[in-house]
N, C-alpha and C positions, 0 to 999 in steps of 0.2 A: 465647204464650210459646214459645221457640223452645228444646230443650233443649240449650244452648251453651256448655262454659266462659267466664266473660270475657273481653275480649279483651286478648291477648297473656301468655294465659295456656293452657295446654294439658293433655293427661290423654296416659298415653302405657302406652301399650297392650302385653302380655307382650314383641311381639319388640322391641320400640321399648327395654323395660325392658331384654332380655338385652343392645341393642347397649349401653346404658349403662352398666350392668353391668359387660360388658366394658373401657371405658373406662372407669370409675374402680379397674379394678383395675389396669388399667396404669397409672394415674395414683399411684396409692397406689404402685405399687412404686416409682417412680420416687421420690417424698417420702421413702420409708420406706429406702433403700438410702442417702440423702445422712442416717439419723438422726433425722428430723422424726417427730413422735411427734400423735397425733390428738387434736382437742378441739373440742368443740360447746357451744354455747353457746343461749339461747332466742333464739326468733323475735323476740316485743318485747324494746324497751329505752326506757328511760328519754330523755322527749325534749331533755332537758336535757343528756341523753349527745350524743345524734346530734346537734342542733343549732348549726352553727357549726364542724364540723370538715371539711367537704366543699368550702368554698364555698356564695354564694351561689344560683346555677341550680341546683347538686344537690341543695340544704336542698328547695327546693321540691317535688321530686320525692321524697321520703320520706310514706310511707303514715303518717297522722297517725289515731289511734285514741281515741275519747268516753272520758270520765271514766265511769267503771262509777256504775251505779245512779242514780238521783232528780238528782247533778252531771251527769251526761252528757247528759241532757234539754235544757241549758243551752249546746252545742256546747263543753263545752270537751273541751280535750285533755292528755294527759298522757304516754303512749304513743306509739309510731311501731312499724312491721316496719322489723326492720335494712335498710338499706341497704345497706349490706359487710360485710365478718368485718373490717374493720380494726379500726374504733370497736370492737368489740365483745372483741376482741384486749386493746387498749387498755386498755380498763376490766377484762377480766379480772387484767394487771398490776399495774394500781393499785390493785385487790380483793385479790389472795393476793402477798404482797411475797414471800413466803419459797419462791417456785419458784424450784429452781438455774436459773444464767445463767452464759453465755447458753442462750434459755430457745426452745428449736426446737422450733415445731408445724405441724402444716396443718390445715382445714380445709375443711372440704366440705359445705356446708348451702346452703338455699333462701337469697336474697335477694329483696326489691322495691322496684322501682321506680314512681312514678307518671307515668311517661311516656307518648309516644305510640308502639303499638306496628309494627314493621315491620321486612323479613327482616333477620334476623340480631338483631332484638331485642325483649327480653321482659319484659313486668313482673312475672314472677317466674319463676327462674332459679336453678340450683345452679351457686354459683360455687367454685373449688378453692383454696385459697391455702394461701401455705407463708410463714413468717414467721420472722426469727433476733432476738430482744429481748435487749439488754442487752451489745451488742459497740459500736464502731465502727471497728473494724476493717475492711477493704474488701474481704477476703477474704472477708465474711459475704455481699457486695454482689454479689462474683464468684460466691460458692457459689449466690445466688440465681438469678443471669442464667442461667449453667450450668442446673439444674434446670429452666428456663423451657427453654433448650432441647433438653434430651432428652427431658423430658414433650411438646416438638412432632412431634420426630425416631420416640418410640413411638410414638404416635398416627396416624403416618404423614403428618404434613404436613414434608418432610425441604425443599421447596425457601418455607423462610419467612423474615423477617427481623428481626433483633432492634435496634432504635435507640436509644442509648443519652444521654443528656444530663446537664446536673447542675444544679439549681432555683438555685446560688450563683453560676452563671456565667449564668446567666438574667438572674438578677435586677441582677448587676453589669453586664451588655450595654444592660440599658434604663435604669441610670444613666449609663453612657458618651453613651447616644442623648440623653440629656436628656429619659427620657418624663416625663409632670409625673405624681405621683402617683396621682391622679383619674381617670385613664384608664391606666395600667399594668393590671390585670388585662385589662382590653379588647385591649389591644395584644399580650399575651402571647399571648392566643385567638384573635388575628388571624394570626401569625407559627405558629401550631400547625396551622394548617389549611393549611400550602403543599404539604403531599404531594397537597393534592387539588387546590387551586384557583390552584398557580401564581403565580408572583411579580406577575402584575398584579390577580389579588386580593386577595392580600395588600394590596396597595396602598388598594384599594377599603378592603377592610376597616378598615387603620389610619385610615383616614379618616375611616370611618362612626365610629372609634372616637375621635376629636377629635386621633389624633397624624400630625400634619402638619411641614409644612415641612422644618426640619434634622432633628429627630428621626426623621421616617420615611425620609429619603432615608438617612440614617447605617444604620439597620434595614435597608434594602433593600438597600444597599450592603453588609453583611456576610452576609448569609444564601448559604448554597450549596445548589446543585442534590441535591438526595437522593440521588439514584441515583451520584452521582461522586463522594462522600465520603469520604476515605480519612481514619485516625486523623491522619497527617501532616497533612491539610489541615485537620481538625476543629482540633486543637493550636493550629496557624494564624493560623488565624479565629478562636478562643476568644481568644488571646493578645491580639489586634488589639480585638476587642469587649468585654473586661471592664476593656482598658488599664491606670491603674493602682492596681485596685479590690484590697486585700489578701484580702479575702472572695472575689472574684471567680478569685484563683491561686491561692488556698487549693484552690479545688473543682477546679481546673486541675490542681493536681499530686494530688487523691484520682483524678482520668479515669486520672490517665495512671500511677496505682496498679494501678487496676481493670483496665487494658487489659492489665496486664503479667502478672495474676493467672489473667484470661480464657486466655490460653496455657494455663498451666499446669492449667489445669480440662479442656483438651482443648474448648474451644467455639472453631472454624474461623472462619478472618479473613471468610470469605468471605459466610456469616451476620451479621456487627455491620454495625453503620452507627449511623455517631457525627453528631447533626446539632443544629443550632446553634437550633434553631425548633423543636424537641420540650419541648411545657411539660409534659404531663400534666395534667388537669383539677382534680386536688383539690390546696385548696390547704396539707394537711397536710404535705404532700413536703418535705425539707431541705435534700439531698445530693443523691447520683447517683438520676437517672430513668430507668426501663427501660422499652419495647413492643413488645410482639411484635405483626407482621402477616403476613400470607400475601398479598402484591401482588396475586397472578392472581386474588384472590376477589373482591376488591372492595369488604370488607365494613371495609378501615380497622382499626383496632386489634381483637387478639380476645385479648388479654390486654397486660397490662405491672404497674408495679409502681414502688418507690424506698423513699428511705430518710426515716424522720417523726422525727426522734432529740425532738421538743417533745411529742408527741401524747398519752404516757401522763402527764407532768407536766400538763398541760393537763388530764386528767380528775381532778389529787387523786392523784396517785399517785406514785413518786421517778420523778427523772429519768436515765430510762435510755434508750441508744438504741435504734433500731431501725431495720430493712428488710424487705422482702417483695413479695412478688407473686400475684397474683390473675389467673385466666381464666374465661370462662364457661363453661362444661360445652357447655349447649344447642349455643352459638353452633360450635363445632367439630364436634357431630355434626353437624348439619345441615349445616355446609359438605361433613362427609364424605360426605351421604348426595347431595349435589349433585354431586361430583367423581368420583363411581364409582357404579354400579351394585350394590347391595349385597342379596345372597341373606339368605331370610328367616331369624331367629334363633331358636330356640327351645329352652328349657330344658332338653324332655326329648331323651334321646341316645337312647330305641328305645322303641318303640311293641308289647307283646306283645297281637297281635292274635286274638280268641277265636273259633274257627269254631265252635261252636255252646255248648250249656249242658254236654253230655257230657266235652268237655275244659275247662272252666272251672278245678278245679281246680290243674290241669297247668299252666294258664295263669298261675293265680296265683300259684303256687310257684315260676315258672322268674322271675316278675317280683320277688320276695321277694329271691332266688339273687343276680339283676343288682344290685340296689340295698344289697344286704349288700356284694357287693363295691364298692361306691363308685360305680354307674353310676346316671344319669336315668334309671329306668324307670319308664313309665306305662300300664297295660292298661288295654284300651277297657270302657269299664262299661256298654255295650248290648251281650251277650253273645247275643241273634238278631238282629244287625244283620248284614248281608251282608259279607263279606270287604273288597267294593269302597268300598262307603262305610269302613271302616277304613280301607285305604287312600287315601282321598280326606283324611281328618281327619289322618293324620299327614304330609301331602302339604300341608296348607294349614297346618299348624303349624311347618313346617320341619324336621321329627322326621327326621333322616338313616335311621335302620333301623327294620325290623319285621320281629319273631319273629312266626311262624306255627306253633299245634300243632294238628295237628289231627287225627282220629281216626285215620288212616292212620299218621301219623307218630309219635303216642304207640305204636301196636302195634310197631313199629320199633325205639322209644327216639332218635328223631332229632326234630329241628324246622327247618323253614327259615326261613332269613336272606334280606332283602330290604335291599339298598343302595337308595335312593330314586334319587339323582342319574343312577348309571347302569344302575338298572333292574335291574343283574344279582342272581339270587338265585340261592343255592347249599345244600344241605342238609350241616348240621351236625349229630356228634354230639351228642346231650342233656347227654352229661358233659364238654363240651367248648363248649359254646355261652359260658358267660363271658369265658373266657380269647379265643375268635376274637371277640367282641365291643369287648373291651379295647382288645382291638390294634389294629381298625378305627377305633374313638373314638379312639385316638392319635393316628393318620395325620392327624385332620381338622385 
């Protein structure tokens, strides 16, 4: 037996924790300044909840859970682990009617999936989502986009790109094409995959997917190039592709709401990309679709989002509408820890390091002092270990400082201060070691 998590599953270790840490606090402030207020919900849910709101290929991919006790013997099932925070959103809705609306949250919990796993994905994964219920207003849709991108712009991914689409100009472009029913989902997931595979896959694909002839050449015929989209030509091509679908201009004139709202939120032209072939995979979506990528990573969408205005009436609940967006936590640090060289993280901010049992005391008092005032501090608890191994431990922990008292320096009333990074140490007075402490942990 090999002692292994499973796979694509992970354990993540203090500094791994502090970069996280770190990230959802900038995550959280970002939520919490547009007003979105926190809510957690369990891990299972009812499979009768999650079944049927994803699509087909995603239903399959939900963690499916035995009936407890002498029934479960019997393989059946009852339970699943969420899948998203959406479904679970959803049924919170249709569960407490009487939350004011519209009704702004995020969330930030594990999800799983039963997939296969590989970089950049995981079957279990903290994902973050921020959701507006009970508007349809497209200002809620704008407020969302927005939030997607200054939650990327903090995080430090500033050159990423947000593509934006709407599932009723979708769906009216593949009745203009004449897809026949039976193969519409197929053709939809055909025309979603062009960022990667290029307008003669696409082709391939519609095919594999039985839409041929006039219909795919019509398809192929209106799709544009990703990277040269402007909203003018999006406008366009939507006009030309939904023809004279009243569903199809309806969602025509919420784009060309939403784009006028994007200004005014301060989210830069130069980030959207409006494109004609972005489905989004679930097929709860109603309205506008949203996804963020980061092109130069490679890894394809690492969040997006839209609007499910059907999803809470659908679980038993009123009909109210809704938008939001989701990212995976994991999949952004890990991109971060790909694109930079990232110095190690650790909790505590100084290390008071004990030179023998005679100043033990001293030691512990001045670490008492630091942590009264609001600081990380941690003293070493092998009290005849050698200075150097002290040193080595808050050197492998990432511990920026360490206080040194040591006999010499209690007869004094001073103690020395060690900066790890650049080595320099300098003696400070005793009644003054907080405050020069302070002030260095600020700088960092």
């Amino acid at each position: 037996m090999k002692p292994q998590p499973p796979k694509g599953t992970r354990d993540y270790l203090p500094p791994e924790m502090a970069r996280r840490e770190s990230a959802l606090a900038t995550v959280k402030g970002v939520f919490e300044r547009y007003g979105y207020a926190p809510l957690e919900t369990p891990a299972l849910e009812r499979l009768d909840v999650l079944i049927g709101k994803y699509g087909e290929e995603s239903d399959r991919l939900i963690f499916r859970i035995l009936k407890r006790g002498e029934r479960g013997k019997r393989g059946e099932v009852d339970l699943g682990l969420r899948y998203d925070l959406t479904v679970p959103l959803a049924r919170v809705m249709a569960t407490h009617q009487d939350l004011p609306k519209p009704f702004k949250r995020y969330q930030i919990q594990p999800v799983w999936r039963a997939e296969r796993p590989q970089r950049g994905r995981f079957r279990e994964f903290f994902q973050c989502d921020v959701d507006c219920v009970g508007t349809a207003s497209m200002l809620a849709d704008a407020e969302i986009v927005a939030i997607l991108h200054e939650t990327l712009t903090a995080l430090g991914f500033r050159r990423h790109r947000l593509s934006l689409n709407h599932r009723r100009i979708l769906s009216a472009f593949m009745d203009a094409a004449g897809v026949r029913a039976d193969v519409r989902t197929a053709a939809i997931r055909a025309i979603d995959k062009l960022d990667k595979i290029g307008k003669e896959g696409v082709e391939k694909e519609l095919e594999k997917s039985g839409t041929t002839g006039e219909a795919a050449r019509h398809i192929l015929g209106m799709l544009l190039e990703p990277e040269t989209v402007s909203f003018e030509a999006y406008v366009a091509a939507a006009e030309k592709a939904v023809g004279a679908s009243d569903a199809g201009r309806a969602g025509l004139e919420e784009m060309k709401q939403l784009a006028s709202y994007l200004g005014h939120f301060g989210v830069p032209e130069e980030v959207l990309s409006f494109d004609l072939h972005m489905a989004r995979g679930l097929d709860y979506y109603t309205g506008p679709i949203y996804e963020a990528l980061i092109p130069e990573a490679g890894l394809g969408s690492v969040g997006g989002g839209g609007r499910y205005d059907f999803l809470i009436a659908q679980l038993g609940g009123p009909d109210l509408p809704a938008t939001g967006a989701s990212f995976g936590l994991e999949r952004l640090i890990a991109l971060k820890a790909e694109q930079e060289e990232v110095p190690p993280a650790a909790y505590s901010q100084v290390l008071v390091a004990v030179y023998d049992e005679t100043v033990l005391a001293e030691g512990l008092a001045a670490a008492a002092e630091l942590r009264a005032a609001g600081l990380k501090a941690e003293i070493y608890l092998e009290p005849q270990a050698k200075l150097g191994k002290q040193f080595s431990y808050a050197d492998a922990k990432g511990i920026p400082f360490v206080v040194v008292v040591g006999p010499e320096e209690l007869a004094r009333d001073v103690v020395q201060l060690k900066e790890l990074a650049s080595r320099e140490q300098r003696e400070v007075p005793r009644a003054e070691l907080t405050a020069a402490l302070a002030a260095l942990v600020a700088k960092l």
